[in-house]
C-alpha positions in Angstrom: 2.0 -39.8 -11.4 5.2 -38.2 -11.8 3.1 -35.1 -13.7 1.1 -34.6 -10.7 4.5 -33.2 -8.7 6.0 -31.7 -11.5 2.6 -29.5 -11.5 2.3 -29.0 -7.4 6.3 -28.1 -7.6 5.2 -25.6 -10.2 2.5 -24.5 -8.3 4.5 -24.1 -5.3 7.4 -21.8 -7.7 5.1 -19.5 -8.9 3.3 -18.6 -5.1 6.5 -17.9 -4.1 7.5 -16.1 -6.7 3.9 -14.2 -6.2 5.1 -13.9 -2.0 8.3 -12.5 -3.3 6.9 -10.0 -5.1 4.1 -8.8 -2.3 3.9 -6.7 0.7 0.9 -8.0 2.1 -1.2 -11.1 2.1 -4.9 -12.0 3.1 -6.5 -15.3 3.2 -10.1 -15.0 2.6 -12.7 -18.2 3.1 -13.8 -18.7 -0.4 -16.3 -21.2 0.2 -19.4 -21.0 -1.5 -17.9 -18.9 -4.1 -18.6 -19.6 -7.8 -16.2 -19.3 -10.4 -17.7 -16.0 -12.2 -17.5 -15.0 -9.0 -13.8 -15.8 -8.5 -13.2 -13.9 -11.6 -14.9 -10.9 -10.6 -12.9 -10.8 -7.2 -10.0 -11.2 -9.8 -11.2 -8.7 -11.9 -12.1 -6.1 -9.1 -8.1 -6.7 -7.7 -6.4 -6.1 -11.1 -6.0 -1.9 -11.5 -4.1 -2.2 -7.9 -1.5 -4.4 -8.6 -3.0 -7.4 -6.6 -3.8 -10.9 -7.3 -5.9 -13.6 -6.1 -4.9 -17.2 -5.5 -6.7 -20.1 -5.3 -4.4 -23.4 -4.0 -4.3 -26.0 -1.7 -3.5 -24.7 2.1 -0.8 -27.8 1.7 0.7 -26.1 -1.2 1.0 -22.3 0.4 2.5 -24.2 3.3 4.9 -25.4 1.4 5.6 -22.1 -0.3 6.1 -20.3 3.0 8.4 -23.1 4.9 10.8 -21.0 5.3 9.9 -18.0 4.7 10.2 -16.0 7.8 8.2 -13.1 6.0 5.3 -15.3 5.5 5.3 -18.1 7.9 2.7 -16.7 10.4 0.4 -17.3 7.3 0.0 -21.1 8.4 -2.1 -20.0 11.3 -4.4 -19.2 8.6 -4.3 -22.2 6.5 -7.9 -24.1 7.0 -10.8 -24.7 4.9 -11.4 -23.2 1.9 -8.9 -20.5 1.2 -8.0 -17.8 -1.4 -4.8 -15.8 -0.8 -5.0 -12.1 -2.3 -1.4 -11.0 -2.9 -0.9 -7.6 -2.8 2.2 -6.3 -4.2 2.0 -2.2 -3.1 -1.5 -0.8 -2.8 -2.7 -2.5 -0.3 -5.4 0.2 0.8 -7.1 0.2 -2.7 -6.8 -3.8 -2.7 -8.0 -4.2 0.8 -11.3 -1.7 -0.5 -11.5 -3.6 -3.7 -12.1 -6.8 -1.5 -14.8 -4.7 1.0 -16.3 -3.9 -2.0 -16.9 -7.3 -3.6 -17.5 -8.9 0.1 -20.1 -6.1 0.3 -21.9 -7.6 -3.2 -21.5 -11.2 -2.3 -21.6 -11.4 1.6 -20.0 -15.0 1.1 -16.3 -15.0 1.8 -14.4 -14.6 5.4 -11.5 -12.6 5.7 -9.3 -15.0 7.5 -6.5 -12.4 8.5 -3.5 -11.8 6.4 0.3 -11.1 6.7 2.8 -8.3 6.4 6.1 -7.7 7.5 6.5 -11.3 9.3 3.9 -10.2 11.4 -0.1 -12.0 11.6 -2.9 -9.6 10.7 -6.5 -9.9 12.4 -9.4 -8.5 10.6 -9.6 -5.7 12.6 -5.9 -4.7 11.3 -6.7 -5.1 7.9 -9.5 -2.9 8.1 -7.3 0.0 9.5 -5.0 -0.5 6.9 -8.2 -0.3 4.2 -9.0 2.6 6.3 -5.5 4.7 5.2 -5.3 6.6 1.8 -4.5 5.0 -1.0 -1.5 5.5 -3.4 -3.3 8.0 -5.1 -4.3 9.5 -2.9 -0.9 10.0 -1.0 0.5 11.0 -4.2 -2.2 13.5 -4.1 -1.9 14.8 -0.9 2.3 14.8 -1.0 1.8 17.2 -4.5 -0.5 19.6 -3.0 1.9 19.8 0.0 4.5 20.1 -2.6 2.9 22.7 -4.4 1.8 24.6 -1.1 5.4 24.7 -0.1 6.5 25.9 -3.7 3.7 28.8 -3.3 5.0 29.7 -0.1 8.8 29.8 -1.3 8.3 31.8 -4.5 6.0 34.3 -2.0 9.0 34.8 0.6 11.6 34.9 -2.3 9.8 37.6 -3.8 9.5 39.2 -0.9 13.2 39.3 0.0 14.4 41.8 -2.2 12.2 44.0 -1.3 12.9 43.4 2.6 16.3 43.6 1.6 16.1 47.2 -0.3 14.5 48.2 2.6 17.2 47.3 5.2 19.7 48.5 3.0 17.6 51.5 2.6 17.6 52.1 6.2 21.5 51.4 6.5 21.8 54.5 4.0 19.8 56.6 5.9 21.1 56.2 9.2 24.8 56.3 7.7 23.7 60.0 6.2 21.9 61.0 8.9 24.9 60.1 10.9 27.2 61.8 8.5 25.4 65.2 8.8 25.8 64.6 13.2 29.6 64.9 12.5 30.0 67.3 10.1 
């Protein structure tokens, strides 16, 4: 007997160390799910970072008591449920998930959490919408790199800008001399 809450208290540890760790959760309806399926949702989630847990909605709401970050999760704690914790990517998770949901047609997004505040579907999707990591990384070097073309192009051009101001300077101090003398 005892075992049995040694293991849900160990249980209840590790999804909060998992919560600590994320930025965003989703609760998906799992039901009808079978295990190598489980394991390919798993497998699908792994190169961004994100995890998938299946537990007892008593045992997430235990996690999240008092968590203010994650308390509006209890909202979505019915049925069958799979939390996907996603610890930064949360564009190429929330795709990763489309894409398996696409192949099975059998789960539910239920909604998820981030920031303290409660996600519909509709708001996960706009965040699945939004570039991923990469792809920011992407975009920030080639506006890096744009920028760095552009500076090295007016550097170079300031000397020679410059010899030509001073240029002019000289000429209009001779041509001033030879007024006066």
């Amino acid at each position: 007997m005892g075992r049995t809450i040694e293991n849900k208290q160990e249980i209840v540890a590790e999804l909060k160390e998992s919560l600590s760790q994320s930025q965003l959760a989703l609760v998906i309806d799992y039901q009808g799910l079978t295990v190598a399926e489980i394991t390919d949702l798993r497998r699908r989630l792994r190169p961004t970072g994100a995890t998938c847990k299946v537990t007892k909605n008593t045992l997430m709401g235990i996690a999240i008591q008092n968590d203010e970050k994650w308390q509006p999760l209890s909202e979505l704690l019915q049925g069958s449920s799979a939390f996907l914790l996603v610890q930064e990517d949360f564009s190429a998770a929330i795709k990763a998930y489309q894409d398996f949901q696409k192949a099975t047609k059998k789960t539910e997004l239920r909604g998820g959490v981030m920031e303290g505040r409660l996600l519909k579907e509709p708001d996960v999707k706009a965040l699945g919408d939004l570039p991923s990591k990469d792809q920011l990384m992407a975009q920030i070097a080639g506006a890096v790199n744009a920028l760095a073309t552009k500076l090295a192009v007016g550097i170079n051009e300031v000397p020679s800008s410059l010899a030509r101001a001073l240029q002019a300077v000289a000429d209009k101090e001779k041509g001033g001399e030879e007024v006066n003398g």
